[in-house]
C-alpha positions as CSV (number, residue, x, y, z in Angstrom):
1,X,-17.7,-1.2,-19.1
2,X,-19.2,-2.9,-16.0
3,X,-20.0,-1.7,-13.0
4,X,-17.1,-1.2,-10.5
5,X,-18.6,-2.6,-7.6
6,X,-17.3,-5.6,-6.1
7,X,-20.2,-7.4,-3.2
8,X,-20.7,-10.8,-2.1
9,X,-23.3,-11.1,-4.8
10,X,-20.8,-10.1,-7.9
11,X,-18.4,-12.8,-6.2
12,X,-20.9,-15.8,-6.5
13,X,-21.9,-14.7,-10.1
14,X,-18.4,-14.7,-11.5
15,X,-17.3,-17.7,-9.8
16,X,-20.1,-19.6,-10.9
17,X,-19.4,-18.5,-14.4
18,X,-15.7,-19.0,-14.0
19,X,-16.6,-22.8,-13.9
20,X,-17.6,-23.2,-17.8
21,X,-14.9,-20.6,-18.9
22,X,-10.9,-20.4,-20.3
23,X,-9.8,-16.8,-19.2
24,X,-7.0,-15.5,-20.8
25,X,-4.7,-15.0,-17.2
26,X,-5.6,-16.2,-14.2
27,X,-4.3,-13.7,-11.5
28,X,-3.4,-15.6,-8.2
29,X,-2.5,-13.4,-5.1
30,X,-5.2,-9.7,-4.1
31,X,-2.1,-7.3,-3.1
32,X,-0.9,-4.5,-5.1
33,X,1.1,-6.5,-7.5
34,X,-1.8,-9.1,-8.2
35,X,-4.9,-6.2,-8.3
36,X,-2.1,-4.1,-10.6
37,X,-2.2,-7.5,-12.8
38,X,-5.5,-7.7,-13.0
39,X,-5.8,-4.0,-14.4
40,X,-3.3,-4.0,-16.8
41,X,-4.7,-7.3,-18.5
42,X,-8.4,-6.2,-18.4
43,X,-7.5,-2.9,-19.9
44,X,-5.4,-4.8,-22.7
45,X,-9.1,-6.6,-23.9
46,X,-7.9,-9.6,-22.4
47,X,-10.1,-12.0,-20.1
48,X,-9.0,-12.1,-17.0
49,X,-9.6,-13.5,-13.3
50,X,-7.8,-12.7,-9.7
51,X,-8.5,-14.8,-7.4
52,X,-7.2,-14.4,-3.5
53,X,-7.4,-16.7,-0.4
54,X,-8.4,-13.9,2.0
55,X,-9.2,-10.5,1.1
56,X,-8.0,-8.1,-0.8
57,X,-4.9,-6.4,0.2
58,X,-4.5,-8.6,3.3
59,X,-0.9,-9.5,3.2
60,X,2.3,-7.2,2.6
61,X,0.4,-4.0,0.6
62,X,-1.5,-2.7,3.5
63,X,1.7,-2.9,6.0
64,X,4.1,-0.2,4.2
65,X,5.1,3.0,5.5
66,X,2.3,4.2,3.1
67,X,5.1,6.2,1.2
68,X,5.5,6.6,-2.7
69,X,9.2,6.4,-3.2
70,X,10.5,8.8,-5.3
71,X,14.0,6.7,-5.6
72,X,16.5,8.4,-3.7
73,X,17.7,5.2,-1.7
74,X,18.5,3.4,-4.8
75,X,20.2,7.0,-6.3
76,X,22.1,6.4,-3.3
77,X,23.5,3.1,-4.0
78,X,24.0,3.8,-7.6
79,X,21.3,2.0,-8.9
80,X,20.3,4.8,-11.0
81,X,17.7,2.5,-13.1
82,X,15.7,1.7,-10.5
83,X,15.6,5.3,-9.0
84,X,14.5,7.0,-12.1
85,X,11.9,4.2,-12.5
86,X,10.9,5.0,-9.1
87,X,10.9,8.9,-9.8
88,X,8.4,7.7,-12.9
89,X,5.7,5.9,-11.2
90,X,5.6,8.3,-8.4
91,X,4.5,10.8,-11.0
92,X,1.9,8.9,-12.2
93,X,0.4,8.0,-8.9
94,X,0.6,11.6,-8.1
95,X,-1.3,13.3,-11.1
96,X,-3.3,10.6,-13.2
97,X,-4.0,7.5,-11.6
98,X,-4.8,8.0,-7.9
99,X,-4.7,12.0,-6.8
100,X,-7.1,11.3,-5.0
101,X,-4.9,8.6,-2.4
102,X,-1.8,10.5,-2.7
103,X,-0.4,13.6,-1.6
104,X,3.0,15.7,-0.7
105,X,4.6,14.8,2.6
106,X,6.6,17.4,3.7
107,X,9.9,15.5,5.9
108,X,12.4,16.9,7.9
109,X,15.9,15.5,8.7
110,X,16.6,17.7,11.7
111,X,20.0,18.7,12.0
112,X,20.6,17.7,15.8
113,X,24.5,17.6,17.6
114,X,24.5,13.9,16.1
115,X,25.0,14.9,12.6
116,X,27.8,16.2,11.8
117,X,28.2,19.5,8.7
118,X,30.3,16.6,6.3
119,X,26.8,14.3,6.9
120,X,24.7,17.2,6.9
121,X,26.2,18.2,3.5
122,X,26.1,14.4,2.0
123,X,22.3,14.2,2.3
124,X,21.5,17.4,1.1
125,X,22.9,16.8,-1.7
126,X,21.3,13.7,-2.0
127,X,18.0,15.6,-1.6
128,X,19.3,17.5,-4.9
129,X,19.8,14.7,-6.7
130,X,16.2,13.5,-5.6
131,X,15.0,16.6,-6.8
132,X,16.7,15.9,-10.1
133,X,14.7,12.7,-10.4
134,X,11.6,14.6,-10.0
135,X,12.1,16.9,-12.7
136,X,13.1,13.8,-14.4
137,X,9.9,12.1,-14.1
138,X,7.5,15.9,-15.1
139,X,6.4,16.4,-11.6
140,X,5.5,19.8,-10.9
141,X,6.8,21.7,-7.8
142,X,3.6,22.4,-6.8
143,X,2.9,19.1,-6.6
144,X,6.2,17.8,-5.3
145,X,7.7,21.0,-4.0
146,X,11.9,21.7,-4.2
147,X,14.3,20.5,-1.2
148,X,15.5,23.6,1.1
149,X,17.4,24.2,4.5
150,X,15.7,25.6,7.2
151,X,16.4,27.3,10.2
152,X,16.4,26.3,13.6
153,X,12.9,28.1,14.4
154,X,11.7,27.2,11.6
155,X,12.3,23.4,11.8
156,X,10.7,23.8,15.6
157,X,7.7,25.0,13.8
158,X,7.4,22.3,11.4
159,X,7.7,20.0,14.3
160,X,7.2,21.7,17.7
161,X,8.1,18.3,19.7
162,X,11.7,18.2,18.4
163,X,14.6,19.1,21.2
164,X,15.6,22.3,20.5
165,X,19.2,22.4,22.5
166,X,22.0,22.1,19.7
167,X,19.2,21.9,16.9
168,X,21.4,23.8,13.9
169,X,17.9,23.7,11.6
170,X,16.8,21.1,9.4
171,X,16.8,19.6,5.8
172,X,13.6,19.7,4.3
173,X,12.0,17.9,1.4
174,X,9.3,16.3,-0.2
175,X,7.9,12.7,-1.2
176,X,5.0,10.6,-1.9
177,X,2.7,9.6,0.2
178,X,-0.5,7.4,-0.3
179,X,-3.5,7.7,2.4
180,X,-4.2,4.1,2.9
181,X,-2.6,1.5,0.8
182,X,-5.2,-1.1,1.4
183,X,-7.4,1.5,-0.3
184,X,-4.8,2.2,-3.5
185,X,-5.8,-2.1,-3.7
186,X,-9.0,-2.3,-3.3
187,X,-9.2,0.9,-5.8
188,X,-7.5,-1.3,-8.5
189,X,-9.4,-4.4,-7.7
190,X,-12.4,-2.1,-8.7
191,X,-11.2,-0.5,-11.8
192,X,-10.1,-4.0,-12.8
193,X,-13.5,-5.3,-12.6
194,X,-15.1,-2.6,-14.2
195,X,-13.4,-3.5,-17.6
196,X,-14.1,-6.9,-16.7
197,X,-12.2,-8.9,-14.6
198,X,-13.5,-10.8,-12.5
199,X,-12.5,-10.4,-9.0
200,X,-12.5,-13.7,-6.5
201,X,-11.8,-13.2,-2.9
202,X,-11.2,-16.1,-0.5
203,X,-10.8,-18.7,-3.1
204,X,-7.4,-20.2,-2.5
205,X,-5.3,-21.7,-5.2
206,X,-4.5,-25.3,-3.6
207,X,-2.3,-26.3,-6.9
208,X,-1.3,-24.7,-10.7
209,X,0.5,-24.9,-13.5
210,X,0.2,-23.1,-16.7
211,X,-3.2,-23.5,-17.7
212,X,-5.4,-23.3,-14.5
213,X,-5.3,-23.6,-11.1
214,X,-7.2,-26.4,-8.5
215,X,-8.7,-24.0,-5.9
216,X,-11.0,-24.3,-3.0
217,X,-14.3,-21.6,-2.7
218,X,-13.4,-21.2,1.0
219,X,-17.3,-20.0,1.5
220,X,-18.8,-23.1,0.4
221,X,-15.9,-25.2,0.3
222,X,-16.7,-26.3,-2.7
223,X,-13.3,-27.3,-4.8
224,X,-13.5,-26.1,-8.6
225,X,-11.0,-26.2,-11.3
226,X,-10.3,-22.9,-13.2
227,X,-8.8,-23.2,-16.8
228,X,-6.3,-20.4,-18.2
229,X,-4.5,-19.8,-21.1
230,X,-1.5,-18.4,-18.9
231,X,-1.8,-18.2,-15.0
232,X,0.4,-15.7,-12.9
233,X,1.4,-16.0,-9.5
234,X,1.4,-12.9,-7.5
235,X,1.6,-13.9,-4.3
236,X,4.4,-12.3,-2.3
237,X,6.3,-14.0,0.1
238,X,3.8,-17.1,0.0
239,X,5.0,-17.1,-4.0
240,X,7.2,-20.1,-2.7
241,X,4.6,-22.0,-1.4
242,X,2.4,-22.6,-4.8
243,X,6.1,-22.7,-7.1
244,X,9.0,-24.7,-6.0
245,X,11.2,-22.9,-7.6
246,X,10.9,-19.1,-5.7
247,X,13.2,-18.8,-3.8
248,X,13.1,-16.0,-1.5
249,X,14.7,-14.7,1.7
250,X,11.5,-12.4,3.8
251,X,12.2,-9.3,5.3
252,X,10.6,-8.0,7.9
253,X,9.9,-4.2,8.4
254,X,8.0,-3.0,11.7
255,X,5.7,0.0,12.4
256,X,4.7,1.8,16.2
257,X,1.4,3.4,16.3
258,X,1.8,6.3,18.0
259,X,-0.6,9.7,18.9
260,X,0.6,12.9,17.1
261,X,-0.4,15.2,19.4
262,X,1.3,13.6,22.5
263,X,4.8,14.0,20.5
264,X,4.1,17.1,19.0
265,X,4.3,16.1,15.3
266,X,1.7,17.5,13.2
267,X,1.7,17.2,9.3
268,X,5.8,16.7,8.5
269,X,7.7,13.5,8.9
270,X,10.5,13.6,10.5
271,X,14.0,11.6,8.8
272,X,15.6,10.8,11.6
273,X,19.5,9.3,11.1
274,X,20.3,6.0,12.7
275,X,23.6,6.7,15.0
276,X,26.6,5.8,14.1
277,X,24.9,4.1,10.8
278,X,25.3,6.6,8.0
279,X,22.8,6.6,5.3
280,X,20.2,4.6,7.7
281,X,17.4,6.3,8.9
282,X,14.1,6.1,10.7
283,X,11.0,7.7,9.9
284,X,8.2,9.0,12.2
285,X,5.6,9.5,9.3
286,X,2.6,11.6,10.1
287,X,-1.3,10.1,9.5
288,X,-4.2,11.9,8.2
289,X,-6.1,11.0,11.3
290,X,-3.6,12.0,14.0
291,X,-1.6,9.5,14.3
292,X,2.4,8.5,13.4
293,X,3.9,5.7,12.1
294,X,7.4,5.3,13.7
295,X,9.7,2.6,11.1
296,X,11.2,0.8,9.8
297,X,13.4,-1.9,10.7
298,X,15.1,-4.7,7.7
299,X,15.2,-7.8,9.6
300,X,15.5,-11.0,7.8
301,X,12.9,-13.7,8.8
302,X,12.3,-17.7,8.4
303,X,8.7,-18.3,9.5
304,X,6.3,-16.4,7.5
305,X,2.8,-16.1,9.4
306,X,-0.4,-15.0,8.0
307,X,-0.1,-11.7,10.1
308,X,2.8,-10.5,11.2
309,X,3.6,-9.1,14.6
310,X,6.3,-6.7,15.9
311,X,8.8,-8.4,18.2
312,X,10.3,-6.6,21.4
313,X,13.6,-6.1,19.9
314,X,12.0,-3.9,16.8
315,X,10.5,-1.7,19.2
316,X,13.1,-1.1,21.8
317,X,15.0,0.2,18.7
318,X,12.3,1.6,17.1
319,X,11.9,4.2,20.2
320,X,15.6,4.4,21.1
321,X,16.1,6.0,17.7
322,X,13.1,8.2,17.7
323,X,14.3,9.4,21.1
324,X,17.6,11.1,20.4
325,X,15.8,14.1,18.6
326,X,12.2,14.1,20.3
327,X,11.8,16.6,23.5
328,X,10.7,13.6,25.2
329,X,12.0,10.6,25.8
330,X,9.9,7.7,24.2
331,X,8.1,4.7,26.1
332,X,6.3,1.8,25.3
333,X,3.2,3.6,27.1
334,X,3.4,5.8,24.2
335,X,3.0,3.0,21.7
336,X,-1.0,2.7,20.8
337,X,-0.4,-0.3,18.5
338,X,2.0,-1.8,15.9
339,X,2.4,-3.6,12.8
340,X,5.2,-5.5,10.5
341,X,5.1,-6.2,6.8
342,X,7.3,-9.2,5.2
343,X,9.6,-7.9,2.3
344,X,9.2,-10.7,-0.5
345,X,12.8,-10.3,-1.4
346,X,14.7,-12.9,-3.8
347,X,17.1,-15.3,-2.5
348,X,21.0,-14.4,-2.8
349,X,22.8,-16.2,-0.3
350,X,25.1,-14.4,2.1
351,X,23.7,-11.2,1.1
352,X,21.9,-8.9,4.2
353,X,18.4,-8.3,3.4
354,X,19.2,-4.9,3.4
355,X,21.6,-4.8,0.8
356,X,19.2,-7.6,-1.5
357,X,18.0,-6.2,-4.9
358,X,14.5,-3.8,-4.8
359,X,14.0,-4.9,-8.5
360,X,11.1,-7.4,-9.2
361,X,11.8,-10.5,-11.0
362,X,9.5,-12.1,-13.4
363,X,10.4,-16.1,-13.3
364,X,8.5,-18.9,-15.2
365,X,8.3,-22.4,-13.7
366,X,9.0,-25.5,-15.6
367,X,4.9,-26.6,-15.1
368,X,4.5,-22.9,-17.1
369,X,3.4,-20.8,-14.1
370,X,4.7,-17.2,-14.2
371,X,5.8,-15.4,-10.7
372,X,6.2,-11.6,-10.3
373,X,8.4,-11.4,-7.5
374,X,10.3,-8.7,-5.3
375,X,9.8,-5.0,-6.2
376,X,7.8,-2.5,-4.2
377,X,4.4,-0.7,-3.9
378,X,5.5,2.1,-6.5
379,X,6.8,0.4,-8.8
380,X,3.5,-1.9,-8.5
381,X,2.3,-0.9,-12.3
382,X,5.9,-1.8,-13.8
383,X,5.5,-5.1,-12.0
384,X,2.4,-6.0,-13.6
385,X,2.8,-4.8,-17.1
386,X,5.8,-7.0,-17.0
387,X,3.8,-9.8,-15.6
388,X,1.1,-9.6,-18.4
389,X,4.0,-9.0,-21.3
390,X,5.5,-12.2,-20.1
391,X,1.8,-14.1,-20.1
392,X,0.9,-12.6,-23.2
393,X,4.0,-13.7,-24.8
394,X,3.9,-17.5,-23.2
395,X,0.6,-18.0,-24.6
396,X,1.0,-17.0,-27.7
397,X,-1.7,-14.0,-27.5
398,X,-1.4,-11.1,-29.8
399,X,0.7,-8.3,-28.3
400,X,-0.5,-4.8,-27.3
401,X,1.4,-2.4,-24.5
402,X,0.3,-1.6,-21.6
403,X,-2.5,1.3,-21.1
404,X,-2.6,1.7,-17.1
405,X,-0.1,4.5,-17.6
406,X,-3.3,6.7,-18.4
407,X,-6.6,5.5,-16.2
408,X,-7.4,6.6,-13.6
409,X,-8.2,4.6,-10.7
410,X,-11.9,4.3,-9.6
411,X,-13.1,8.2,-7.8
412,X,-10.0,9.8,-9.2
413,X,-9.9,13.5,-10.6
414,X,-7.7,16.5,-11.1
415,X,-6.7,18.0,-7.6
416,X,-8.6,21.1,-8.4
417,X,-11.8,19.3,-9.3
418,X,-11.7,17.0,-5.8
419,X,-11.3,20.5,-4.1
420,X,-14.6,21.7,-5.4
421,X,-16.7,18.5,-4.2
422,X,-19.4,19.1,-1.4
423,X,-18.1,16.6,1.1
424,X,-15.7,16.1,4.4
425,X,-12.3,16.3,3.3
426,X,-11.3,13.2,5.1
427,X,-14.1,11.8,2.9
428,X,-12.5,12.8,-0.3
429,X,-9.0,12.1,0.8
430,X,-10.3,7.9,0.6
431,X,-13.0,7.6,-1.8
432,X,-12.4,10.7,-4.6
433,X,-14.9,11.7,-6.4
434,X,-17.4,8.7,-4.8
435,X,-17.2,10.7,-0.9
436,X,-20.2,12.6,-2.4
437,X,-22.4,9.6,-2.8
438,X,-20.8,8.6,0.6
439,X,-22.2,11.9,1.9
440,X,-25.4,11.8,0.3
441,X,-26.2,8.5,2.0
442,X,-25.5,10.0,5.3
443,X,-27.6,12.7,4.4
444,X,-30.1,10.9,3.5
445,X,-30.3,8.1,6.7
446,X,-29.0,9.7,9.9
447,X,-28.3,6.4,11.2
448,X,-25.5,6.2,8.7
449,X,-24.0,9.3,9.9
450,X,-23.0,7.9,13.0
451,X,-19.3,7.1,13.7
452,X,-18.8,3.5,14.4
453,X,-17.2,4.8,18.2
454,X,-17.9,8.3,19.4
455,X,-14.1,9.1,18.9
456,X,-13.7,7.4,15.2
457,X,-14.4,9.4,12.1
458,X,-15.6,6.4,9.7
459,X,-19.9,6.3,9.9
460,X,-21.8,4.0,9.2
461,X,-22.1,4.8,5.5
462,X,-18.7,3.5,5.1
463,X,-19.1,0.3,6.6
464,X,-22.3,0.0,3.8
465,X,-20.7,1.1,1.2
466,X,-17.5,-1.5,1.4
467,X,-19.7,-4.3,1.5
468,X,-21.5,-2.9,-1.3
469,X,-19.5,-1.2,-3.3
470,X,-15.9,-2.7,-2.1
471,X,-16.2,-6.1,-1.5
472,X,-15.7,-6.8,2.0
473,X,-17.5,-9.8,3.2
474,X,-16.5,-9.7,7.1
475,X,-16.0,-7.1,9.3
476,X,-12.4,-8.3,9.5
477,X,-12.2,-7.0,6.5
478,X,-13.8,-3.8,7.2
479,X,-11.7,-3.3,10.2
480,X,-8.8,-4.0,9.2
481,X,-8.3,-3.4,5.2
482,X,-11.3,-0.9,4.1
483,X,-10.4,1.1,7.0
484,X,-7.5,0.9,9.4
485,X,-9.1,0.9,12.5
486,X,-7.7,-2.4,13.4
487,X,-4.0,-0.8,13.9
488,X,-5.0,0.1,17.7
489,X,-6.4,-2.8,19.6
490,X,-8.3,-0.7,21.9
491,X,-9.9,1.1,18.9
492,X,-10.9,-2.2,17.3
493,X,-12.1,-3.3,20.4
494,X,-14.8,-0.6,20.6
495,X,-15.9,-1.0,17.0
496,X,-16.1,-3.8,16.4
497,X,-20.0,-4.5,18.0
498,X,-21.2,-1.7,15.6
499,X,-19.1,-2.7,12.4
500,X,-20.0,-6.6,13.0
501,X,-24.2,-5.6,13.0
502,X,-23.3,-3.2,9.8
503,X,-21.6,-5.8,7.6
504,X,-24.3,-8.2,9.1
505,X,-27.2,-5.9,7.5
506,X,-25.5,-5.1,4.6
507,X,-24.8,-8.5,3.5
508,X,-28.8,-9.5,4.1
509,X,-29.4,-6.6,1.6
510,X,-27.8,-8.1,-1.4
511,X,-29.8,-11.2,-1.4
């Protein structure tokens, strides 16, 4: 085993060796699907290199709603295969890859005047169902508790800043919900490279085919050709632009920003049904900092920009929604920041985005390239081993399944165990079983047990240890990917002095 720690210093070593070298699979794309690629063919014995054009996790993966889907939506449309497969890799998030990123989110679909008993009825029974898929998949239900009705008071408690004239009570269940998706990447970028792979961030692929891939160091600028005996390209929405033959059709889904504690929603998510649109809902999804995500919209898109951004339209409808069960009515004074995540979603004319398959597709090119397409963060591990089945078996390597069922990711441990640790709980809700070290650092320096802001929990030691330890090279990347400060501009703003002399330091350390 190597060491998992990923640093500007580890990049230039494996890149230089990558020159003189045929890896088995040549990973191209850092998101979920890509870093789950990587993974799943290191922990098979086989060479393996990702390579990524900006930084890890910088495209779709760190723009979900940060939930782990246990299916229901596809239950609902009958696509009972996808569900259970959903149901499936929830549970392994949940208890033996990443505890340590995940946890139970209670949510609420409060049962205001605007949904009626028959609707009322439908979707708790749906819940059921859900819950049927849980028991499916051997998740416990102290883990993923049972669905129940509530009472009026009781759903008020759960979420004081819900109206209360005409509330009848609520529906409540539970689902998946991972702390920081950027961190569930970065997390398998680093248990990747600890059996091995070697993981390459801002090198872009400029061409490929089968057997290697033309890229540019975008650090030196240095062009270099990488050889491999199969080469996958798990690049999202962009999957298009290195293989003629994706097509896709982008959807895009938007997120508000807003502050818990000015709408009175505390730790459970609220469902909130879409009027006059049965079966469509919005969430307002609680944060373990305080903040709420209000989303998501399904808007098919043309353009497809290296960021995102959320356009007027997404929000007036955003809020509108959100305000027909809130006390209050919503403004866009009470939006703090926002974000939107494109949908790589395969191409069937005529269809809406929203009714386009959630499967992932697996599709080689004529030139021998293999693209894992479609699909969605929870199903990320099925994507991959599917990926790496379909390498293996192009190249003509010897077969072996998939292992990634059973490792852990990188500072995970049983629940009970990351209870005992002696560090901050919001520590040990992002880095597992490494917050201690975290700690100890700040222990040991009290200039790394500053906050970045006065008002921001993230020190110091964090900003250090994601250049050391987690491969961030800018401190757009520690802004914006190893934590999420960068959601709320103003926050950013603040930060970003302190964070920019931090990476600066840490980076002169290595060398």
């Amino acid at each position: 085993m190597r060491s998992t720690a990923l640093n500007a210093s580890r990049r230039a070593d494996d890149l230089a060796a990558l020159a003189g070298e045929t890896v088995d699979v040549l990973v191209v794309g850092g998101g979920i699907t890509g870093a789950g690629a990587a993974l799943d063919a290191a922990a098979r014995g086989l060479s393996v290199a990702l390579i990524e054009a900006r930084d890890l996790a910088f495209g779709t993966s760190r723009w979900s709603s940060k939930l782990i889907h246990g299916g229901l939506r596809y239950l609902a449309r009958g696509d009972v295969g996808l569900a259970r497969e959903s149901a499936a890799e929830r549970h392994v998030l949940l208890t033996r890859t990443a505890p340590h990123l995940t946890r139970a989110l209670p949510q609420l679909v409060p049962l205001t005047p605007g949904v009626s008993p028959q609707a009322a009825a439908l979707t708790y029974a749906g819940l059921t169902a859900g819950d049927g898929l849980r028991r499916f998949a051997g998740t416990p239900s102290d883990v993923l508790p049972r669905p129940r009705r509530v009472s009026a008071p009781e759903a008020s408690a759960l979420a004081p800043g819900l109206r209360h004239q005409g509330l009848r009570g609520g529906l409540l269940s539970f689902d998946g919900q991972v702390i920081d998706d950027a961190r569930l990447v970065v997390a398998l970028a680093r248990t990747a490279a600890g059996r091995g792979a070697r993981i390459l961030t801002r090198v872009r692929a400029l061409m490929l085919d089968g057997h290697g891939a033309q890229v540019l160091d975008e650090v030196t600028g240095h062009e270099i050709h990488l050889r491999a005996r199969a080469v996958i390209n798990a690049t999202g929405v962009w999957a298009g632009d290195l293989v003629d033959e994706v097509r896709l059709r982008p959807s895009r889904g938007s997120h508000l920003v807003l502050d818990g504690a000015d709408l009175g929603i505390g730790g459970t998510a609220l469902t909130i049904p879409v009027p006059d649109r049965f079966g469509s809902f919005v969430l307002l999804l609680p944060q373990p900092d305080g903040r709420v995500y209000l989303g998501l919209t399904d808007v098919p898109v043309d353009d497809i920009p290296d960021v995102p951004t959320v356009p007027e339209s997404d929000v007036d409808f955003l809020l509108e929604v959100a305000g027909t069960v809130l006390s209050r009515p919503l403004s866009r004074l009470d939006v703090i920041g926002s974000f939107a995540g494109l949908r790589p979603l395969l191409s069937n004319p005529g269809e809406h985005t929203s009714d386009l398959s959630r499967h992932h597709a697996v599709l080689v090119a004529k030139n021998g390239v293999i693209t894992v397409v479609g699909g969605k963060l929870t199903t990320y591990r099925k994507m991959a081993a599917d990926a790496i089945d379909m390498a293996i078996r192009k190249a003509g390597m010897t077969p072996s399944r998939t292992q990634t069922r059973d490792i852990p990711l990188v500072g995970a441990a049983p629940r009970r165990y990351l209870s005992t640790l002696e560090a901050p709980q919001w520590l040990i809700s992002r880095y597992g079983t490494e917050a201690t070290t975290i700690h100890a650092m700040a222990q040991l320096d009290p200039d790394l047990a500053k906050p970045v802001t006065p008002t921001s929990p993230i020190t110091a030691a964090e900003v250090v240890w994601s250049v050391r330890t987690e491969g961030a090279l800018t401190p757009d990347d520690v802004l914006d990917r190893r934590t999420r400060i960068g959601l709320v501009p103003t926050d950013r703003a603040e930060a970003e002095p302190a964070v920019a002399d931090l990476v600066k330091r840490a980076l002169e350390g290595l060398h």
